[in-house]
C-alpha positions in Angstrom: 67.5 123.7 96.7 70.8 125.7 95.8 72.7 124.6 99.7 71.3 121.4 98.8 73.2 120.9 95.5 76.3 122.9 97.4 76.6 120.8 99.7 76.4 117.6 97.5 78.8 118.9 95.3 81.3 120.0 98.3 80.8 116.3 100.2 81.1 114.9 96.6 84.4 116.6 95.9 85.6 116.1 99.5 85.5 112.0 99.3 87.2 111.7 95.6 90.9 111.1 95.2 92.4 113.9 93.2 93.8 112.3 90.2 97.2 112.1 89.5 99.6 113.5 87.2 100.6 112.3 84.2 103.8 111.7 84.6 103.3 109.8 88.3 103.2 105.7 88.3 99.7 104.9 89.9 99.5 103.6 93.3 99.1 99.9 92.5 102.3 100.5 90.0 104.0 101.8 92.9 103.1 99.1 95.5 104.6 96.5 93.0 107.7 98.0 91.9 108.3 98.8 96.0 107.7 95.1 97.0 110.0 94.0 94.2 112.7 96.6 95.4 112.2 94.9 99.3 112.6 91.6 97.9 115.9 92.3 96.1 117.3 94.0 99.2 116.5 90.9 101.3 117.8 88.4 98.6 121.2 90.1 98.3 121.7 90.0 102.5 120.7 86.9 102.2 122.7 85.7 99.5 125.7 87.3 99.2 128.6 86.3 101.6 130.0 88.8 103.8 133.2 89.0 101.7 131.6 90.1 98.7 130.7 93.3 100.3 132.4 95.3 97.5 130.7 94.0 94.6 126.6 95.0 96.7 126.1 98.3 95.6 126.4 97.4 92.0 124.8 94.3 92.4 122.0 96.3 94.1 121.9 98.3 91.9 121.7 96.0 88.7 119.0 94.3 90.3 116.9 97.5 91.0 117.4 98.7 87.3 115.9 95.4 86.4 112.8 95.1 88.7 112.1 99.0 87.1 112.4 97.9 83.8 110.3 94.5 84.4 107.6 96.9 85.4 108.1 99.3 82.3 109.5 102.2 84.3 113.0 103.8 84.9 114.9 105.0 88.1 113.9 109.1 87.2 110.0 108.4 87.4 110.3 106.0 90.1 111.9 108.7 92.2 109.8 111.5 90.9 107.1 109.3 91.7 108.2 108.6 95.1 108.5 112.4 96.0 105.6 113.3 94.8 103.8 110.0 97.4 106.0 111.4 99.7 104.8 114.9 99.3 101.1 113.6 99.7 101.6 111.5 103.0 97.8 110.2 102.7 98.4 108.3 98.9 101.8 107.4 99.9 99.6 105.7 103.3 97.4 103.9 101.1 100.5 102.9 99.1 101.9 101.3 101.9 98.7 99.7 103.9 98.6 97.7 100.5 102.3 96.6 100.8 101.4 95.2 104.0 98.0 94.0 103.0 100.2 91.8 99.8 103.1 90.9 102.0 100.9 89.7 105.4 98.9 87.6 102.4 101.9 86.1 101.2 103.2 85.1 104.4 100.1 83.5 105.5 100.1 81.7 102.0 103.5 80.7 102.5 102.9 79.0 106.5 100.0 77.3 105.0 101.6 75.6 102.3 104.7 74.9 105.0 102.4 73.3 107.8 103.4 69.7 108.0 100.6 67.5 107.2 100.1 64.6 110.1 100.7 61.3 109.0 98.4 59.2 107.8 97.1 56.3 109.8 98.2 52.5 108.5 
């Protein structure tokens, strides 16, 4: 009955995620503030002309102080978040299967709102 237990206990521990530290943004915090930080890089190659070069890394930067503060965060637990995903390759997986999960979704959303309807018949 005592291997029994052991062994429930060991397979029990074994399949939980260790929980994080304080101080560490949670995963869904961290796949949100990560998508927000892709879409501001593509927005300023998109949007800023090829003269204006100078002015990017402070615009990038600007914008990337503003997507942490929209999600309540700052840039010194964002990156101590980061190295600690980084450090535990698994989480930081999950993290970004998610980000792929959200983004593959929104592109499917997108080419079905954008599929031209055929016209109607008279």
């Amino acid at each position: 009955m005592k291997k029994l237990l052991l062994i429930l206990v060991v397979a029990i521990g074994c399949n939980s995620k260790p929980e994080l530290p304080k101080n560490i943004l949670p995963q869904q915090k961290m796949q949100a503030i990560m998508l927000d930080l892709i879409q501001v890089d593509g927005r300023i190659a998109n949007a800023l002309p090829a003269d204006s070069l100078i002015r990017l890394p402070a615009s990038r930067y600007r914008m990337y102080q503003q997507v942490l503060a929209l999600h309540g965060t700052n840039k010194a637990a964002f990156q101590k978040s980061l190295q600690y995903y980084e450090q535990n390759p698994p989480l930081l997986k999950e993290v970004i299967d998610a980000m792929d999960e959200n983004l593959n979704r929104q592109i499917n959303d997108t080419a079905k709102r954008a599929k031209p309807q055929p016209p109607k018949p008279m």
